[in-house]
N, CA and C atoms as an extended XYZ file, in Angstrom:
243
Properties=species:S:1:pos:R:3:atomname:S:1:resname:S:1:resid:I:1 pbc="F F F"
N        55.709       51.880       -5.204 N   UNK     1
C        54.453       51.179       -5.375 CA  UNK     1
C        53.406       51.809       -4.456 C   UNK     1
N        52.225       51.918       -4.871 N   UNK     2
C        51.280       52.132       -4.333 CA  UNK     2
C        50.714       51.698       -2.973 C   UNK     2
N        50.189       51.635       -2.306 N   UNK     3
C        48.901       51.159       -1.219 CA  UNK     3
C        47.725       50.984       -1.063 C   UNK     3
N        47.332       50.115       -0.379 N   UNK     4
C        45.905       49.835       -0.680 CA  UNK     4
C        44.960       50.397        0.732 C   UNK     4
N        44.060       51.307        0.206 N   UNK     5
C        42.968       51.749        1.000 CA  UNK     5
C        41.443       50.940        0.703 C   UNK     5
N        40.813       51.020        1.775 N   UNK     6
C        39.621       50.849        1.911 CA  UNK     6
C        38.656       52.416        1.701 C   UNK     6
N        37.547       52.064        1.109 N   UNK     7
C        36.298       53.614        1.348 CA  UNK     7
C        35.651       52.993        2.021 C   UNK     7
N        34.583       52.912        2.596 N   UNK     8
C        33.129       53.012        3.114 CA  UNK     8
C        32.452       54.018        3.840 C   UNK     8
N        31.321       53.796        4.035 N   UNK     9
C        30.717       55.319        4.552 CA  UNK     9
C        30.422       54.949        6.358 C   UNK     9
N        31.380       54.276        7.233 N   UNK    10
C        31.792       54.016        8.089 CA  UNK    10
C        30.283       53.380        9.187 C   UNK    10
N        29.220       52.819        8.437 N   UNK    11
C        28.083       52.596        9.323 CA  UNK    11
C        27.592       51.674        8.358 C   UNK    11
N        27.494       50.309        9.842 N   UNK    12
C        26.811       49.150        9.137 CA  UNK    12
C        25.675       48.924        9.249 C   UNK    12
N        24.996       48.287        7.998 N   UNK    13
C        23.752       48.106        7.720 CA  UNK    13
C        23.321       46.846        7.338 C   UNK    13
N        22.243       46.493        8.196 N   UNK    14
C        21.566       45.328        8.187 CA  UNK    14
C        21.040       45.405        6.756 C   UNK    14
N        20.536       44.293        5.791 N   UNK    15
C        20.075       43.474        4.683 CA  UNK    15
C        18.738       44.675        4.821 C   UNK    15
N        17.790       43.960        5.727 N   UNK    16
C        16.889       44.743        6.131 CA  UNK    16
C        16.275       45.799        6.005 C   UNK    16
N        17.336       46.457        6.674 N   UNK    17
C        17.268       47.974        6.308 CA  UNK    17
C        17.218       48.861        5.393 C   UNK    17
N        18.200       48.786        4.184 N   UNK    18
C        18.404       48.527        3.083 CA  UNK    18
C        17.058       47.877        2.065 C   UNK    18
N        16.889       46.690        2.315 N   UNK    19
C        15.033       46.323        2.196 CA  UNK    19
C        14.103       47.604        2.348 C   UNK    19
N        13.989       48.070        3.539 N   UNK    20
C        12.890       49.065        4.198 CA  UNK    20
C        13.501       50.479        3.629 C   UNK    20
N        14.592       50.582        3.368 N   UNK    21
C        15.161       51.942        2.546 CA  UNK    21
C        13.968       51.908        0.919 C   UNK    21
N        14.646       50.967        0.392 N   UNK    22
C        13.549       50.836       -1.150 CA  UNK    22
C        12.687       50.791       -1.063 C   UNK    22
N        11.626       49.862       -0.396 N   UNK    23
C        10.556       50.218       -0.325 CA  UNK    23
C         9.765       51.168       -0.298 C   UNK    23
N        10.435       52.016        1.022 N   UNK    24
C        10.283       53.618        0.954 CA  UNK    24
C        10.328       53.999        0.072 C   UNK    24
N        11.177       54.005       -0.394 N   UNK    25
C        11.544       54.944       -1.946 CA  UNK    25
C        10.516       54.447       -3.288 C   UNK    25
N        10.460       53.102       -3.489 N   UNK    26
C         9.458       52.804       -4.040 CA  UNK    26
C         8.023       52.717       -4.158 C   UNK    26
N         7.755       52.476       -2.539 N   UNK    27
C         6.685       52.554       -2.349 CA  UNK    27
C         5.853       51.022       -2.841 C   UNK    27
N         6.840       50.285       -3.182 N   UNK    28
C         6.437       48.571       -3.420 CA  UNK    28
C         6.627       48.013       -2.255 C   UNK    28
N         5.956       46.915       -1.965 N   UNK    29
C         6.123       45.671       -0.662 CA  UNK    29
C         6.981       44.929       -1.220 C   UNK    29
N         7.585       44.345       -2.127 N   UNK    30
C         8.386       43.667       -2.910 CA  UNK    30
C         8.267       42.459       -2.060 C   UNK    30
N         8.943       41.071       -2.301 N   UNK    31
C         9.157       40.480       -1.530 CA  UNK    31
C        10.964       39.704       -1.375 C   UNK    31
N        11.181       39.233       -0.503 N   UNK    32
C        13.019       38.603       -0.318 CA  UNK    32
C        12.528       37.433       -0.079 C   UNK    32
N        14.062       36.778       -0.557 N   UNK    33
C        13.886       34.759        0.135 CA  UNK    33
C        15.495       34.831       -0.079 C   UNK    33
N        15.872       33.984        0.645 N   UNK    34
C        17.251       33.600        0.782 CA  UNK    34
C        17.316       32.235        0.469 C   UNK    34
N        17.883       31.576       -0.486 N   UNK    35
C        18.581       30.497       -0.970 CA  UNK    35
C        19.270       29.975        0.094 C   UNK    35
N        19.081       28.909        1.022 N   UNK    36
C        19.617       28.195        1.895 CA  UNK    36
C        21.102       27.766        1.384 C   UNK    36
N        20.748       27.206       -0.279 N   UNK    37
C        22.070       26.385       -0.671 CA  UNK    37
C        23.514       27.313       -0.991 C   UNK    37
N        22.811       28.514       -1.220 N   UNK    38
C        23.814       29.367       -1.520 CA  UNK    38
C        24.970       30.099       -0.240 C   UNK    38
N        24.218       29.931        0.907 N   UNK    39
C        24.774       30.250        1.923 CA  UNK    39
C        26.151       29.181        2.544 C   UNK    39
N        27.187       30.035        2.990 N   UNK    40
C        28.215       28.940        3.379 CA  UNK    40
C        29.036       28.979        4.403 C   UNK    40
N        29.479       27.600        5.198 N   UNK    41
C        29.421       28.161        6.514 CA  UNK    41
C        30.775       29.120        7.099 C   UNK    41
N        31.406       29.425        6.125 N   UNK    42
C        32.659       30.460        6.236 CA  UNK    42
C        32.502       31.949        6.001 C   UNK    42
N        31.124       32.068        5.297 N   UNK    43
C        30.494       33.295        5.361 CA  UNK    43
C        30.105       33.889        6.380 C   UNK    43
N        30.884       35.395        6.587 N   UNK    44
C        30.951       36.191        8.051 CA  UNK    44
C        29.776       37.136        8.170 C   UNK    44
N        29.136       36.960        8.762 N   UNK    45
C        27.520       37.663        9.360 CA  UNK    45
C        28.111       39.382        9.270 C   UNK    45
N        29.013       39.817        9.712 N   UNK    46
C        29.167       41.245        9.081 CA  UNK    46
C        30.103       41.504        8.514 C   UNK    46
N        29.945       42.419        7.603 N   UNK    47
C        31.112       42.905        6.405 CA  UNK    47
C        31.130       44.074        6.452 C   UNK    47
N        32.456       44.767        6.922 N   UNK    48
C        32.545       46.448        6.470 CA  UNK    48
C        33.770       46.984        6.315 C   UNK    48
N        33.900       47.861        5.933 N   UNK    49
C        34.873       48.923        5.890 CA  UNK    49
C        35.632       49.486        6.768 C   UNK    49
N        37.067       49.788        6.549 N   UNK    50
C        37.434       50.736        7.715 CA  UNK    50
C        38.442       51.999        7.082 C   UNK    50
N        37.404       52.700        6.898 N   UNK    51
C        38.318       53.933        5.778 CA  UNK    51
C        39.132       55.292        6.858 C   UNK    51
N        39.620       54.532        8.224 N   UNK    52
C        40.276       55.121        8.700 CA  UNK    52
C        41.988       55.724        8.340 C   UNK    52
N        41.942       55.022        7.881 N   UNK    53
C        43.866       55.257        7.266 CA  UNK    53
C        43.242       55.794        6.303 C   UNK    53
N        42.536       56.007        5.190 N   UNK    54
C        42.143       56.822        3.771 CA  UNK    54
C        41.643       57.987        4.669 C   UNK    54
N        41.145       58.381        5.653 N   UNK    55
C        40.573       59.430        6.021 CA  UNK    55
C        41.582       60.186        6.553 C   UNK    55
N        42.879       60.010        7.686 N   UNK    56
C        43.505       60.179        8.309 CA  UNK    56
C        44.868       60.804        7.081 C   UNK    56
N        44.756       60.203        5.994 N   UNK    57
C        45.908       60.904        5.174 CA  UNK    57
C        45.383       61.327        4.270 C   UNK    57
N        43.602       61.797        3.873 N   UNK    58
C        43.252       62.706        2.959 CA  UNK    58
C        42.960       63.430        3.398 C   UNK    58
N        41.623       63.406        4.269 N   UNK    59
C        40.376       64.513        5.026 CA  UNK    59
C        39.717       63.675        4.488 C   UNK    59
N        39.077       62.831        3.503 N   UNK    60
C        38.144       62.219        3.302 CA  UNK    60
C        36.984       62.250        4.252 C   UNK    60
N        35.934       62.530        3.977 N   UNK    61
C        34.664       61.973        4.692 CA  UNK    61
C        33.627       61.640        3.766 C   UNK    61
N        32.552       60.573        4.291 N   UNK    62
C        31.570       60.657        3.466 CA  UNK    62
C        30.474       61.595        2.961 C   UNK    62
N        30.221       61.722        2.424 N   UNK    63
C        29.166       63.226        2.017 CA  UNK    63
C        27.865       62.786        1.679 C   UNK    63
N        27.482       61.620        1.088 N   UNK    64
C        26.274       61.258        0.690 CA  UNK    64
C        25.614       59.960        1.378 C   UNK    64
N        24.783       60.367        1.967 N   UNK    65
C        24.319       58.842        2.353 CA  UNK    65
C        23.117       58.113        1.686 C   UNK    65
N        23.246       56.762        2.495 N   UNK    66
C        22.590       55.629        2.054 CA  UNK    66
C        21.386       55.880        1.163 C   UNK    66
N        20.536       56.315        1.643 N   UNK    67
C        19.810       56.877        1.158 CA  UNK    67
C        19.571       57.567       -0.196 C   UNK    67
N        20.748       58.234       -0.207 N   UNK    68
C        20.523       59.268       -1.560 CA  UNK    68
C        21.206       58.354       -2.920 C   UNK    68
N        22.143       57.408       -2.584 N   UNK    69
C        22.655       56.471       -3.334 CA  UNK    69
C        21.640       55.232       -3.687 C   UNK    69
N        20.801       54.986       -2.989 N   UNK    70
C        20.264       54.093       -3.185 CA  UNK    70
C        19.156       54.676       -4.329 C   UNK    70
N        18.232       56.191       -3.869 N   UNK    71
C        17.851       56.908       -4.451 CA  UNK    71
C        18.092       57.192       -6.548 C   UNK    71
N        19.495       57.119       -6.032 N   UNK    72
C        20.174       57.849       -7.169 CA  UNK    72
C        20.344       56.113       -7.890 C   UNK    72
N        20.602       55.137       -7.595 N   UNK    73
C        20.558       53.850       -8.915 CA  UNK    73
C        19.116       53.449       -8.882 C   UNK    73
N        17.913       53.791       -8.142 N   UNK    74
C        16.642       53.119       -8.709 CA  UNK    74
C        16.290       54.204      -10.151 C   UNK    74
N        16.739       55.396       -9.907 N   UNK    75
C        16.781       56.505      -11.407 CA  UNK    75
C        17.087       55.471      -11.911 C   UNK    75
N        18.912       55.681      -12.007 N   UNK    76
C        19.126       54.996      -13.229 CA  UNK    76
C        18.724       53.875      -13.752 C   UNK    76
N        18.355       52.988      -12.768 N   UNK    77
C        17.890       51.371      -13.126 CA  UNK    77
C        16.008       51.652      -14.131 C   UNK    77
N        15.994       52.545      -13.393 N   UNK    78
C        14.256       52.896      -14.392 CA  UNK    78
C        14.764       53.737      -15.783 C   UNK    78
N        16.196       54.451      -15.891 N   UNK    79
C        16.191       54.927      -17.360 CA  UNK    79
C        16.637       53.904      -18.498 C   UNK    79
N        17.278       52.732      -17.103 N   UNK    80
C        17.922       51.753      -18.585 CA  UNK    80
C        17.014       50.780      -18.714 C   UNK    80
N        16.607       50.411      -17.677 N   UNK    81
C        15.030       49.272      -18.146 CA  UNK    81
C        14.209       50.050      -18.781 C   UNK    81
């Protein structure tokens, strides 16, 4: 049987940031709101990855960052809208 790995590109990122990434890229002010009701109190303030064991028995590293991914689905999201 198989095993289970994690990927991520090993660096966490605030909501925020991510926010101020698109914008950039868009060049819109857009605006955010957070749904109070949707929030819950077992929900953990950070979430990430630890693609150390996937790295350690491939070579894996990340190659593309945040940026260029985020880049690369506002394309596609403007060819399918």
């Amino acid at each position: 049987m198989g095993e289970a790995y994690n990927l991520s590109g090993g660096q966490v990122y605030e909501i925020q940031e991510i926010v101020d990434i698109l914008r950039g890229l868009t060049g819109f002010d857009f605006e955010i709101w957070q749904d109070p009701k949707l929030l819950r109190p077992t929900d953990e303030p950070i979430i990430f990855g630890d693609s150390q064991k996937f790295q350690r028995e491939t070579g894996w590293q990340q190659e593309i960052p945040l940026e260029k991914t985020l880049g690369d689905m506002l394309v596609y999201w403007d060819k399918v809208l």
